[in-house]
N, C-alpha and C positions, 0 to 999 in steps of 0.2 A: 504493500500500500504506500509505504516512504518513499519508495522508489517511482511509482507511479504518480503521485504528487508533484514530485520535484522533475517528471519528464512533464508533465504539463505545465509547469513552473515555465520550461523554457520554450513552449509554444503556447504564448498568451492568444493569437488570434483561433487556433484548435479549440482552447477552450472556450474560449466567444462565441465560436458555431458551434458547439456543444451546447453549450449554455441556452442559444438561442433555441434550439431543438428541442431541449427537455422542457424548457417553460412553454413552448408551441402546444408541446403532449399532454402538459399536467394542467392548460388551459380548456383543450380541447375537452380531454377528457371531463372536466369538470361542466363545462357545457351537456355533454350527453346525459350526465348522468344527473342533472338537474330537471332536463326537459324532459329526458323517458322516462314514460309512463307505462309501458307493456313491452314484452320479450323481443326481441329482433325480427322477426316475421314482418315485411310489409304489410301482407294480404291477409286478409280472413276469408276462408273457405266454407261459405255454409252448406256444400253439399254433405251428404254425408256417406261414412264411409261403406263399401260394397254397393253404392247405384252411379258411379260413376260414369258408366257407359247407358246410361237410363233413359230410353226415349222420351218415359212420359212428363219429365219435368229435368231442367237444365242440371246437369252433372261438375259442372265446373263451375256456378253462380259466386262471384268473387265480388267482395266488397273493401273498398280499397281506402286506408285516409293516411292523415299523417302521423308521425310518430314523437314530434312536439309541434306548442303553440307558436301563433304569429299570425302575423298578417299577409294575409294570401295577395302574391305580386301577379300572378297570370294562371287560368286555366286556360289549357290549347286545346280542349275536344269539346263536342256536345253531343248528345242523343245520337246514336244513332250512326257514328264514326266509325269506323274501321281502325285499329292502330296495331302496331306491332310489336314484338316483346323489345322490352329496354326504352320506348319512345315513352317521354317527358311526358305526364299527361295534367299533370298541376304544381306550382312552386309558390312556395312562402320569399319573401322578403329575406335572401339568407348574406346579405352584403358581410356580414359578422365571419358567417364561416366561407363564404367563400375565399374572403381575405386570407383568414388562417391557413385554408389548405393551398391556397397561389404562395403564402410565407414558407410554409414544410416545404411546398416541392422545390422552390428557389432555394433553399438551407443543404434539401438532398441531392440538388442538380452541384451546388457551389463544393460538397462534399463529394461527389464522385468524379466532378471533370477540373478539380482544382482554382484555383487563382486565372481570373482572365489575364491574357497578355499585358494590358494597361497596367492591374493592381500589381502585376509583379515590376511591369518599368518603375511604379510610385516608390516600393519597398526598396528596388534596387537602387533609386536616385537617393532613399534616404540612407542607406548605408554610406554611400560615397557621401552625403554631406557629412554623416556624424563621424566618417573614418578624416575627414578633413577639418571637422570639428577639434578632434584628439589631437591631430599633428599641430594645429597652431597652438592648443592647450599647453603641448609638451613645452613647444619652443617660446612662449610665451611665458611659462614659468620659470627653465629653465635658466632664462636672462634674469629674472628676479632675482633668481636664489644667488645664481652668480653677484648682480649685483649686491645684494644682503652681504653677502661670502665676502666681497672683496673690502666693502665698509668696514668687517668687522675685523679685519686681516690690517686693515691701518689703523687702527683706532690707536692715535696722538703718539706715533710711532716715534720712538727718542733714546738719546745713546746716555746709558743709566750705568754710572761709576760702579765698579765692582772689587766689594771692600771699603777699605776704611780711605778711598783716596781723597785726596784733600788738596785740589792743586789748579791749574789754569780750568778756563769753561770748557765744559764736556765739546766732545765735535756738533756741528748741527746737520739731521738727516732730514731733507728732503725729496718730494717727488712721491710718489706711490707705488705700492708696491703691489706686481701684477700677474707676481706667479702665486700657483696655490699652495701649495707647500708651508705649513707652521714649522719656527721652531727661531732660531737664535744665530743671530751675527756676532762672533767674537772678536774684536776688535783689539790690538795691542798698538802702540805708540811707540819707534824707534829712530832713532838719530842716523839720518841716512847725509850723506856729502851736499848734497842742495837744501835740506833743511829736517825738517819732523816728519817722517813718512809713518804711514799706518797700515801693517796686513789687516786681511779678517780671512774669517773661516768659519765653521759651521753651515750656514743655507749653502753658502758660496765661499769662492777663495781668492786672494788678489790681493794686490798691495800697489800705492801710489803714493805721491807726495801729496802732503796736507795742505793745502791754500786754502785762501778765504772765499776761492771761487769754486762752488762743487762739483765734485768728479764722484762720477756713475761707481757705484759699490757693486758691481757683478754686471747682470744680465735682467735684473727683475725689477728696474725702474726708480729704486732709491741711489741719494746722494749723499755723500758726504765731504765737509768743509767747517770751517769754524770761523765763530766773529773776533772782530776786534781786529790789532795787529800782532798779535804773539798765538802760535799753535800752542797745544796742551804740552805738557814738559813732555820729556821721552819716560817710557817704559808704566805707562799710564794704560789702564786697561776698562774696555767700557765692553755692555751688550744692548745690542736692539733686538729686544724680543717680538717678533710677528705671532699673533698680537700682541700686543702690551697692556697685560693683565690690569697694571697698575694706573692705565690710563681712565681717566672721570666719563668718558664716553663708553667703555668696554661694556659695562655690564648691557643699555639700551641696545648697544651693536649685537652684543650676542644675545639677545631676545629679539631681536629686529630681524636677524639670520634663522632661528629659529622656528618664527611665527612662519615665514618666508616657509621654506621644507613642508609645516606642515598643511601652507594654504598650496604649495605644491600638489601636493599628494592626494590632498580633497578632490582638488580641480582634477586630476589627469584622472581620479577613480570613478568620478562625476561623467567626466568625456568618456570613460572607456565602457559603462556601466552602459549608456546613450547607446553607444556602437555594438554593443554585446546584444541587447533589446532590439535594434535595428535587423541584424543579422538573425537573430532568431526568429524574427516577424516573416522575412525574406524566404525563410529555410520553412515557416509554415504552410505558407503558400505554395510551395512548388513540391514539399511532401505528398504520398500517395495517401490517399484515405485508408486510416485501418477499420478492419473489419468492425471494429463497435462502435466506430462512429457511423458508418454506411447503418448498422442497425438498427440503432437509436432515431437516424434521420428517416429510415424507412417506416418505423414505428410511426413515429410524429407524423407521416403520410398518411399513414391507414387511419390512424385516430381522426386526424382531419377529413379524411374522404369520406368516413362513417358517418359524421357530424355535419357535412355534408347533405347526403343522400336521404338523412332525416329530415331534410328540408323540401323533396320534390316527392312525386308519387309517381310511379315508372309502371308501365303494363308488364306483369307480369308472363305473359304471353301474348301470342297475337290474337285478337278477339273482336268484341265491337263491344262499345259504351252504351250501357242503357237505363241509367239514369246518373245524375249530375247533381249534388245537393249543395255546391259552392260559387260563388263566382268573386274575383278580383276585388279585393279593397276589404273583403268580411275576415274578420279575427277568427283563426281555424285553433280548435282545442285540439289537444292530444288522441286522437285512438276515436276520431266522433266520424259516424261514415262520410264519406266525401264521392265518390263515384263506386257505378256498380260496373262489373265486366262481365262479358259472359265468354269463357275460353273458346278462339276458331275450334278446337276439336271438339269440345260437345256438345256444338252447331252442328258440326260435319256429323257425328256420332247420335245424332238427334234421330 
């Protein structure tokens, strides 16, 4: 049963015409069994049994009405007519049910010859929007988070003495920094021939001469340089941490990055959720019908065709009319005579 849930789970339009068929049935049905009033038999037979073949009074005297009330829309015989088995020979006002059983046969034609051409163009134009829905979703948050990512990756990025040092102003780092990667620039200060040079290492590695004017620390978009006119003395040691914990902006950055991911995640499950729904709508349509649903649709048929047929009075065989106790526009009760017949065979058998 779990299992059968959750296959219907992923063909919502299945269970649509499903749905639609069963409430066709348990309407129908409720209709019949309101309005009748006597066993299934059209006809009442008042010959009786063994004079069947009876010259001297009619063998086949058939008295024919309806099997619920309403308002009578047409009788098509009178006195006297000729008619033939199955021909129409009086209807109620059945606009109610003929509706219903034009709905069943439409639910059992859309269940056995599938999705028209059109509904499957519509299901298949909606996948490619919500599969192009997803992709700008992805690349569109993507760039968020990135951006988030990279705010939080500078937050008031600076070169922070390490240890007890206590000497000229630390270097100044500028620029931003653009690769991904966290972690720490170690930075030392040495007495090189043209003046105070400084290696680092950790993200990156490299060494230049200190000016006031700033030179590229690697490959990842920071600078470093110092104010005033005197570099830090030699053998002075600093770190720039990406990020910088200690900076007054971090903790907002790193909520701000945060929030970022998880409105990511919403969004692409939101878009893919779309597209999953879509493709499954697509994949209902062009499925073959299974055998319980062709059932079910078939049932809803007969229900309605019944509920139906209870609205018209049909010759039983072919015969002639001889007498008529209804005409157009009169309220007919249930099971009250309405024409009489008398079978062509016992005329012939007369």
């Amino acid at each position: 049963m779990k299992e059968h849930i959750k296959t219907l789970h992923h063909h919502p339009k299945r269970v649509a015409a499903i749905s639609i068929v069963i409430a066709l049935a348990i309407g129908i049905f409720g209709y019949i069994e309101i309005n009748k009033k006597v066993p299934p038999p059209v006809v009442a037979d008042n010959s009786s049994a063994g004079n069947t073949n009876s010259s001297s009074s009619p063998s086949h005297d058939l008295t024919l009405a309806f099997l619920v009330g309403g308002r009578i829309k047409s009788v098509s015989v009178k006195v006297g007519d000729k008619v033939s088995k199955g021909e129409v020979l009086a209807a109620l006002d059945s606009g109610n049910t003929e509706g219903a059983l034009a709905q069943a046969k439409a639910a059992y034609e859309k269940i056995i010859n599938g999705a028209t051409g059109a509904n499957v163009d519509v299901a298949k134009a909606a996948v490619n929007t919500a599969q192009v829905n997803l992709n700008g979703a992805t690349k569109q948050q993507n760039i968020l988070v990135q951006n988030a990512y990279s705010a939080f990756l500078n937050s008031s990025l600076a070169a922070t003495p390490v240890g007890d040092y206590i000497g000229y102003s630390a270097p100044i780092v500028t620029g931003a920094y653009t690769c991904s990667q966290e972690g720490t620039y170690d930075i030392k200060t040495y007495s090189s021939t043209s003046g105070v040079s400084v290696g680092y290492s950790g993200l990156e590695e490299g060494s230049f001469l200190l000016t006031n004017i700033p030179r590229p620390m690697g490959s990842c978009g920071l600078f470093l340089s110092y104010s005033g006119t005197q570099a830090p003395q030699t053998g002075a040691e600093f770190n720039v941490d990406v990020p910088n914990k200690n900076a007054p902006n971090y903790n907002s950055n790193s909520d701000a990055y945060q929030l970022a991911l998880q409105t990511k995640e919403q969004t692409i499950a939101s878009a893919q959720a779309a597209l999953d729904q879509a493709n499954a709508s697509l994949t209902a349509l062009v499925t073959a019908a299974r055998p319980e649903d062709v059932a079910a649709a078939e049932g809803a048929v007969q229900i309605a065709q019944a509920a139906y047929e209870n609205t018209i009075i049909t010759a039983p065989n072919d015969g002639t009319v001889v007498s008529v106790s209804i005409a157009p526009g009169q309220i007919a009760t249930p099971n009250t005579p309405a024409i009489e017949f008398i079978s062509a065979s016992s005329i012939t058998n007369q």
